[in-house]
C-alpha positions as CSV (number, residue, x, y, z in Angstrom):
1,X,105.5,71.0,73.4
2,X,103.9,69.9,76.7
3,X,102.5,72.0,79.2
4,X,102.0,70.5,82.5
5,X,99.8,72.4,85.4
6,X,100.4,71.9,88.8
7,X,100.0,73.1,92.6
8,X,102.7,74.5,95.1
9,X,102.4,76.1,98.3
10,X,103.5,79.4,99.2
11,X,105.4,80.0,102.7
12,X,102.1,80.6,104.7
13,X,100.8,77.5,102.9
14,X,98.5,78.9,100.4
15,X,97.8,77.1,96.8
16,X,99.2,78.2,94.0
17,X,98.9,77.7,90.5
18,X,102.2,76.7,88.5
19,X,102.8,75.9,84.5
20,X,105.8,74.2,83.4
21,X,106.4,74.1,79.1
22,X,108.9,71.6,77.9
23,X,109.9,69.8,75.2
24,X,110.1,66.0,74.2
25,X,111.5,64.1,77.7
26,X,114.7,62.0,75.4
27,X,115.9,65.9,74.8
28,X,118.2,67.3,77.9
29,X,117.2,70.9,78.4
30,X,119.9,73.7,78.3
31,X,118.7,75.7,81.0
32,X,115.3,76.4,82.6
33,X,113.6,79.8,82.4
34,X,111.2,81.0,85.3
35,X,108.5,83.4,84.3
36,X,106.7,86.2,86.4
37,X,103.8,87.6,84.8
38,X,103.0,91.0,84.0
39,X,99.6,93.0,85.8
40,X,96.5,92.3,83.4
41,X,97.9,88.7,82.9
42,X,98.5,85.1,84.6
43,X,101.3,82.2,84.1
44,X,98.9,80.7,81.6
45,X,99.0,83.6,78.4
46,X,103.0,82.6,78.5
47,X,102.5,79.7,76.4
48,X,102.3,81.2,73.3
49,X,106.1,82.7,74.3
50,X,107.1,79.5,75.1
51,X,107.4,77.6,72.2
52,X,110.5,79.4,70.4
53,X,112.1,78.8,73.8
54,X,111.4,75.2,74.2
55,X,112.3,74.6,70.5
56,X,115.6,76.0,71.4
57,X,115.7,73.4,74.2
58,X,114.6,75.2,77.4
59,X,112.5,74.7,80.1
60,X,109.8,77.2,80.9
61,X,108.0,77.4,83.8
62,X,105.7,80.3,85.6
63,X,103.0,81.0,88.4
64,X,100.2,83.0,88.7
65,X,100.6,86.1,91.4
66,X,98.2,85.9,94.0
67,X,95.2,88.1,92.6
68,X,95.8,86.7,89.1
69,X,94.7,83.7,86.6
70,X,93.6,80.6,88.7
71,X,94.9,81.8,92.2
72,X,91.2,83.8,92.1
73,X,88.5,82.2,93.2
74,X,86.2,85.4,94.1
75,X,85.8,88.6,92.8
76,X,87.7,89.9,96.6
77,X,90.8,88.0,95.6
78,X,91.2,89.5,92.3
79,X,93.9,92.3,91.9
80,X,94.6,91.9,95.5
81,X,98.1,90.4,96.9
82,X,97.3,89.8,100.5
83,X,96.2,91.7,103.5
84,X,99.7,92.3,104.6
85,X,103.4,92.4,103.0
86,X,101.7,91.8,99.7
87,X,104.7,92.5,97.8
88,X,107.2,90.6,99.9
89,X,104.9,87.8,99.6
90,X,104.6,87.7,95.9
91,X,108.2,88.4,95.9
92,X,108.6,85.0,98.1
93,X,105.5,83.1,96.2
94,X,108.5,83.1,93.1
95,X,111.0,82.1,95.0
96,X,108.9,78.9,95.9
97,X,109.0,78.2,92.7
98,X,112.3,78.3,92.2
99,X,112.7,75.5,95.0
100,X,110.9,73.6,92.7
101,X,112.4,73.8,89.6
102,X,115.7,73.1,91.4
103,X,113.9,69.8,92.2
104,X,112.8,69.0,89.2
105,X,116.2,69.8,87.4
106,X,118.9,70.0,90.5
107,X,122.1,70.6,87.9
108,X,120.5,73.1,85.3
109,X,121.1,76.9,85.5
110,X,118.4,78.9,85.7
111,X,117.7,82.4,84.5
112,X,114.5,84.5,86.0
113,X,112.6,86.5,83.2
114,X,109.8,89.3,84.0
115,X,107.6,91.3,82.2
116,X,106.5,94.4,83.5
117,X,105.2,94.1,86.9
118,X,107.0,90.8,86.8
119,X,110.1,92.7,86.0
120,X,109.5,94.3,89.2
121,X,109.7,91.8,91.3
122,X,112.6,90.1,89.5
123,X,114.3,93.2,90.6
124,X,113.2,92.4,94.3
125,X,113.9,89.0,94.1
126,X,118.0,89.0,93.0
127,X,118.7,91.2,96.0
128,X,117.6,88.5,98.1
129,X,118.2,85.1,96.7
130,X,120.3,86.1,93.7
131,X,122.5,82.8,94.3
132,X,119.7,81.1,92.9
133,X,120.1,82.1,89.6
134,X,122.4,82.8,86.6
135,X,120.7,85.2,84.9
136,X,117.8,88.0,84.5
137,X,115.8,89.3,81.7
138,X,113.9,92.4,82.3
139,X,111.3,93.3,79.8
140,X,109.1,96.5,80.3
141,X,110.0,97.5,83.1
142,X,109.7,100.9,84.6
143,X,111.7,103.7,85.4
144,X,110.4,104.7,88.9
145,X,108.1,108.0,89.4
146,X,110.3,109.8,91.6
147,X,109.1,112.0,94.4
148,X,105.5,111.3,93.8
149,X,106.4,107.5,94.7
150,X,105.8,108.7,98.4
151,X,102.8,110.7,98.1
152,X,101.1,108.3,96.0
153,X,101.8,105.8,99.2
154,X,100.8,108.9,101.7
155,X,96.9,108.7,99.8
156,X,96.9,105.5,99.6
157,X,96.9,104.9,103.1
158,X,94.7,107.1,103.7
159,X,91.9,105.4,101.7
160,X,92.7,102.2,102.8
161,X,92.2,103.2,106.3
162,X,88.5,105.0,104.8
163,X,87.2,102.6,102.6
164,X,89.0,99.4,103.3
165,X,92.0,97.6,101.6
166,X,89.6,95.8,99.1
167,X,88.3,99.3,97.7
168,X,88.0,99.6,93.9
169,X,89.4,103.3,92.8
170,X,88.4,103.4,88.8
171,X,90.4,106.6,89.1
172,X,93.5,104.8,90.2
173,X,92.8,102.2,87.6
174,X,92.8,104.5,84.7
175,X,95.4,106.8,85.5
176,X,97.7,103.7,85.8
177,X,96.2,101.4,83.2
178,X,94.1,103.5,81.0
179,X,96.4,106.7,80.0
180,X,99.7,106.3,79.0
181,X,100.3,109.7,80.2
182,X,99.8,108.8,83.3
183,X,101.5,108.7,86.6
184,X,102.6,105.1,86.6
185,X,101.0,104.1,82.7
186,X,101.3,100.2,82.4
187,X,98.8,100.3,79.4
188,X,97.0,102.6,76.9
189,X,93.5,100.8,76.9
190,X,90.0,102.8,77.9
191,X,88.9,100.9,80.8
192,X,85.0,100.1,80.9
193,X,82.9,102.2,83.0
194,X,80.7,99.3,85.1
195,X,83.1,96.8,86.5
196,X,81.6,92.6,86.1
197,X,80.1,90.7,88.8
198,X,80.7,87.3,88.3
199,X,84.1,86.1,87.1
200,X,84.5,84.4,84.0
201,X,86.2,81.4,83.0
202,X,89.7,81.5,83.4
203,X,90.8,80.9,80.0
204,X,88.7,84.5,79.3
205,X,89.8,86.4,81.9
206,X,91.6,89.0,79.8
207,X,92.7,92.5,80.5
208,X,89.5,94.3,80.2
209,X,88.3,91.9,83.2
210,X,91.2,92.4,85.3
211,X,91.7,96.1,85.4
212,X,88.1,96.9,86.2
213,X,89.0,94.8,89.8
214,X,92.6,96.0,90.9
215,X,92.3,97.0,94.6
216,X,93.6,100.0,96.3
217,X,96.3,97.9,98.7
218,X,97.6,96.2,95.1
219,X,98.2,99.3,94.1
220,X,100.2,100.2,97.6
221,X,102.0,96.6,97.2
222,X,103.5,97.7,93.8
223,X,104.5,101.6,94.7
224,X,106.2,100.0,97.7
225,X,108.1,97.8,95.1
226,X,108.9,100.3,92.6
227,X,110.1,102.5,95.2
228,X,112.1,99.6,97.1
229,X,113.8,98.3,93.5
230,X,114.7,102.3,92.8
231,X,116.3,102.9,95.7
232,X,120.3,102.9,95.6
233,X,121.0,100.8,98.2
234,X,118.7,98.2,96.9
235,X,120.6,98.2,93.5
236,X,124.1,97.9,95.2
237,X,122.4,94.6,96.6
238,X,123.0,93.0,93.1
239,X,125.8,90.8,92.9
240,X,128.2,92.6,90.1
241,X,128.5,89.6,88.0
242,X,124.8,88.6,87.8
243,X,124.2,89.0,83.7
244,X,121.1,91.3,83.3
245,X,119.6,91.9,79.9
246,X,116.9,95.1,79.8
247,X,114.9,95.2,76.4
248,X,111.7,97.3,75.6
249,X,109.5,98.5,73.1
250,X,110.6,102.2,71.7
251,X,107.2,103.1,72.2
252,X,106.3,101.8,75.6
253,X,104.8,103.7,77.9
254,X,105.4,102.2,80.5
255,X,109.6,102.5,80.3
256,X,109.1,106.3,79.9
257,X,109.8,105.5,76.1
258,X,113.2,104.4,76.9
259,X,114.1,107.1,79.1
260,X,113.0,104.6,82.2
261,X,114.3,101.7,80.9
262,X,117.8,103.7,80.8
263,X,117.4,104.7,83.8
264,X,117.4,101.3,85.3
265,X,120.5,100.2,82.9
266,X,122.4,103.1,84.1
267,X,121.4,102.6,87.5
268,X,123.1,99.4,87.6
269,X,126.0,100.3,85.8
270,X,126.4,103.2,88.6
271,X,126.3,100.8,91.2
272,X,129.2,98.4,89.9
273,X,127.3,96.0,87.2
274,X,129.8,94.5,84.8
275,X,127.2,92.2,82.3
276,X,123.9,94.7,81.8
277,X,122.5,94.7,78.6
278,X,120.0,96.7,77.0
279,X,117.9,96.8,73.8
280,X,115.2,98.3,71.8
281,X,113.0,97.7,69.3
282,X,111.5,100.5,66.8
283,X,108.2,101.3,66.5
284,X,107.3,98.8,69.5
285,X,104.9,99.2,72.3
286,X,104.9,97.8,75.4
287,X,103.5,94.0,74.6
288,X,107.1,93.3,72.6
289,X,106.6,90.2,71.9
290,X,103.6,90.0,70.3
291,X,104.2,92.3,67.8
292,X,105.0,91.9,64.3
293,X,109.2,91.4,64.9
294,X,108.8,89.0,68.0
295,X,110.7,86.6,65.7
296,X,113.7,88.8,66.0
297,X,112.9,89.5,69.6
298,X,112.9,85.7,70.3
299,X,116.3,84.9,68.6
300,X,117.9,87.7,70.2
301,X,116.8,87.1,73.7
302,X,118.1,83.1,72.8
303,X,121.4,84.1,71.6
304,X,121.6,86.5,74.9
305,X,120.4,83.5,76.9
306,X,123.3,81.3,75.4
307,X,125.9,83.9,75.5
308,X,125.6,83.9,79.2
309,X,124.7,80.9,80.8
310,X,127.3,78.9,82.2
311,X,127.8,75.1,80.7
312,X,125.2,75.6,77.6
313,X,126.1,73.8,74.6
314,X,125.4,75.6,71.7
């Protein structure tokens, strides 16, 4: 497999960090799969998850969201979207990258995959520019919180006009990373007490660096999302045909334990969805596939991939 890094720009012109996986060149690839990342991670850990893909003859590439992987020069910039619209941004940073990919392979389908946060904005992005793909694969995602979506959003703008958009809550990062009880749980990991002051090499920047750093107006960025991809209207904005496939972990946290994940499958189905899918996996958490059964986790998300993509050869 060969992994090739490069730079695109984002719409305001900002450098961004791309991966792209592929096999060997003499091998035509089926379709191409574009990645968005999960909170605690950039582009980069996807390799790993690439090679049963690009074995199966897929392309694979992924970017790191601003605040994330080698986008972050400065302790500032990490866990933080952008000053304004940070969603909306991140949301248009992947669809960049799609441009991109259509360049590089102009007649191949391509299908979007998030994980997570990722699966977030995957939601975003196929009310906008679902043309652009042929499929999506929703992994982890979350359910929505409801009533307190708008009230977590109230505080939150109160404290970023107190203490800044930069500010570092540790409350806000363990009740949403460090309880998986919590309001919006996205892991189940203690988070250290004394947040790092220098930022390590990139290839080390793992979860226990990254969720000491996540800034208040990230936080504001993804409520607004969640609440945005929850809301009916939003949902009737998918095209009925798009295929979607929904797996998770039986013991995720962050889909509610399949009650949010169901939630999302049935809101589509409400709202006129003909091809929606959705799996799960026993005694799973949220990390799927890196658990001991990603091998069946792989060939089911391949045989999904080849079931519906237009044109694919089997």
């Amino acid at each position: 497999m060969k992994c090739t890094d490069f730079i695109f720009q984002g719409k305001d012109g900002k450098s961004l960090q791309g991966y792209r996986w592929s096999g060997k060149d003499s091998v035509e690839p089926k379709a191409i799969i574009q990645i968005s990342h999960g909170m605690m991670e950039q582009g980069q850990n996807y390799e790993d998850f690439s090679h049963p893909l690009v074995e199966a003859d897929y392309v694979v590439y992924a970017n790191d969201h601003r605040g994330h992987g080698r986008n972050v020069k400065t302790i500032d910039e990490l866990g933080y979207f952008a000053e304004k619209g940070g969603w909306n941004i991140a949301v248009g940073d992947m669809r960049q990258l799609t441009k991109i990919i259509q360049r590089d392979y102009p007649q191949k389908p391509i299908y979007l995959f998030g994980y997570s946060l990722g699966s977030l904005l995957v939601r975003d992005y196929i009310t906008h520019c679902p043309q652009s793909v042929v499929g999506v694969i929703l992994c982890g995602t979350h359910g929505g919180i409801g009533g307190w979506n708008v009230i977590a959003m109230t505080a939150l703008k109160w404290m970023m006009k107190w203490k800044g958009k930069k500010m570092i809550s540790p409350f806000l990062n363990q009740l949403s990373l460090g309880n998986s009880q919590g309001l919006l749980p996205l892991s189940h990991i203690p988070i250290p007490s004394k947040p790092i002051k220098n930022i390590p090499p990139i290839n080390s920047m793992d979860s226990v660096f990254y969720r000491q750093h996540y800034k208040i107006s990230f936080y504001y960025d993804l409520l607004y999302g969640l609440k945005k991809v929850c809301d009916p209207k939003v949902i009737h904005a998918v095209p009925k045909d798009l295929p979607i496939y929904l797996f998770s972990g039986e013991k995720d946290p962050v889909g509610d334990h399949t009650k949010g994940v169901l939630k999302v499958y049935h809101s589509y189905l409400k709202a006129g969805m003909k091809n929606v899918y959705c799996r799960f996996y026993k005694n799973v958490g949220h990390e799927i596939y890196n658990e001991s059964n990603k091998s069946m986790v792989f060939k089911d998300l391949i045989e999904w991939l080849e079931d519906n993509a237009p044109n694919i050869k089997k």
